[in-house]
C-alpha positions as CSV (number, residue, x, y, z in Angstrom):
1,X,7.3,47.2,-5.7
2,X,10.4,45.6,-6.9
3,X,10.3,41.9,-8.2
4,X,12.8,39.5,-7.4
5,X,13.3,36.4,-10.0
6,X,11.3,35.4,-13.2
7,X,7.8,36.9,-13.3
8,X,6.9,33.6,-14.8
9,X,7.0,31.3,-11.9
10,X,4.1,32.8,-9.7
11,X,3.4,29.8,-7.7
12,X,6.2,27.9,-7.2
13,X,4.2,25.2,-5.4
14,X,1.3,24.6,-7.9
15,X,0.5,20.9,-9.1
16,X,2.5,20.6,-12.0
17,X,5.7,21.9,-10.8
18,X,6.5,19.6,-7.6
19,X,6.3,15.4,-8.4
20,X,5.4,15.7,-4.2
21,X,1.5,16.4,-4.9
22,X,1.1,13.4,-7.0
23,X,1.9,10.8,-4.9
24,X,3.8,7.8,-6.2
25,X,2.3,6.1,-9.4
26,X,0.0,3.3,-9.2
27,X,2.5,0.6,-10.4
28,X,4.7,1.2,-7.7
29,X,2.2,1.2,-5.1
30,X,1.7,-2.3,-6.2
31,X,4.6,-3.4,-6.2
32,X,5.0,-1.8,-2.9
33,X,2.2,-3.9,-1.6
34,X,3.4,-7.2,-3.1
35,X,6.6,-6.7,-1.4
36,X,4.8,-6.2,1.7
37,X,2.1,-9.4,1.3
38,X,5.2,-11.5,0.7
39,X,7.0,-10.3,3.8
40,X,4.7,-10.6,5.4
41,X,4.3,-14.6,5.7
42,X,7.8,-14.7,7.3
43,X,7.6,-11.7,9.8
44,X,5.0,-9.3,10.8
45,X,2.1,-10.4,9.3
46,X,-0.5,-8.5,11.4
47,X,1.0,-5.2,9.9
48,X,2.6,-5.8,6.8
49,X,-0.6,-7.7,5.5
50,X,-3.2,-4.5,6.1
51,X,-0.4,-2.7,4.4
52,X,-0.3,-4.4,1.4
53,X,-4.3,-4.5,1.5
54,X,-3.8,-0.7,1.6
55,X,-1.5,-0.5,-1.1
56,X,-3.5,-2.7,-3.5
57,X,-6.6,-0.7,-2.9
58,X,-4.6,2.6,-3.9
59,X,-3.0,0.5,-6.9
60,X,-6.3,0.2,-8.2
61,X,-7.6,3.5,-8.0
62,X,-9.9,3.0,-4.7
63,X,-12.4,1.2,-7.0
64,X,-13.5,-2.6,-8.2
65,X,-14.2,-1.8,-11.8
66,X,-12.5,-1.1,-14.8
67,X,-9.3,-2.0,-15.6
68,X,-7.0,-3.2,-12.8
69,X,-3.3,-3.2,-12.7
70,X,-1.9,-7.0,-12.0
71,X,0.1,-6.4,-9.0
72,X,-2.6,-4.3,-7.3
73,X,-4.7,-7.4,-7.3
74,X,-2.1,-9.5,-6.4
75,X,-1.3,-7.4,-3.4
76,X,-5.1,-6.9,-2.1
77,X,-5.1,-11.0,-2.5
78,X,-2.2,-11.7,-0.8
79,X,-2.5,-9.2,1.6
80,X,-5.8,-11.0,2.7
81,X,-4.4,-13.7,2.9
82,X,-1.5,-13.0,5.0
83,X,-3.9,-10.7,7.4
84,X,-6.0,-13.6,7.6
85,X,-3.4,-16.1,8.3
86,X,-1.8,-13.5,11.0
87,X,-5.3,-13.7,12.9
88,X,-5.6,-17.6,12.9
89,X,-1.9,-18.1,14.0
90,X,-1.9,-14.9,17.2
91,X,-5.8,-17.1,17.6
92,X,-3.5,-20.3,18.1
93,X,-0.8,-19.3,20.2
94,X,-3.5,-17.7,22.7
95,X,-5.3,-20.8,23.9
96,X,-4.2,-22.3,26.9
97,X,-2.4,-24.7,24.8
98,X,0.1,-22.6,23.3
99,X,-0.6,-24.6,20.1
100,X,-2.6,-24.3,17.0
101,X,-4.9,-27.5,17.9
């Protein structure tokens, strides 16, 4: 059979070869999520705040020891934060008052 290319490259789409199979890096997902927490308290906050939850918990390696990048933390935290003031405030504007108290 006749062999077309390098002989060398038998799987072109093994692990090493495309960044794709990786994923992004942890320090970006937390960034990522920061940037989400803190949009979050102007717009969106129902669905940017579970996103940055999700980020930080990815950030940190899907664990709660060892070490811990500082962003990833400060996403999951603010993320929280943001999810939980989201629910309080769509709480508020549902009573029959259309007001928080």
């Amino acid at each position: 059979m006749a062999s077309f290319g390098h002989g060398t490259r038998r799987h072109p789409r093994s692990r090493g070869r495309t960044w794709s199979r990786t994923g992004p890096d942890r320090a970006t997902l937390g960034i990522i999520g920061v940037i989400c927490a803190v949009a979050g308290f102007f717009v969106l906050g129902i669905i940017l705040g579970p996103v940055a939850i999700v980020c930080g918990w990815l950030a940190m390696g899907r664990t709660w020891a060892g070490s811990r990048p500082m962003t990833a933390v400060v996403a999951l935290v603010l993320g929280a934060i943001d999810t939980l003031l989201a629910i309080i405030w769509l709480s508020g504007a549902a009573t029959p008052g259309m007001g928080m108290f």
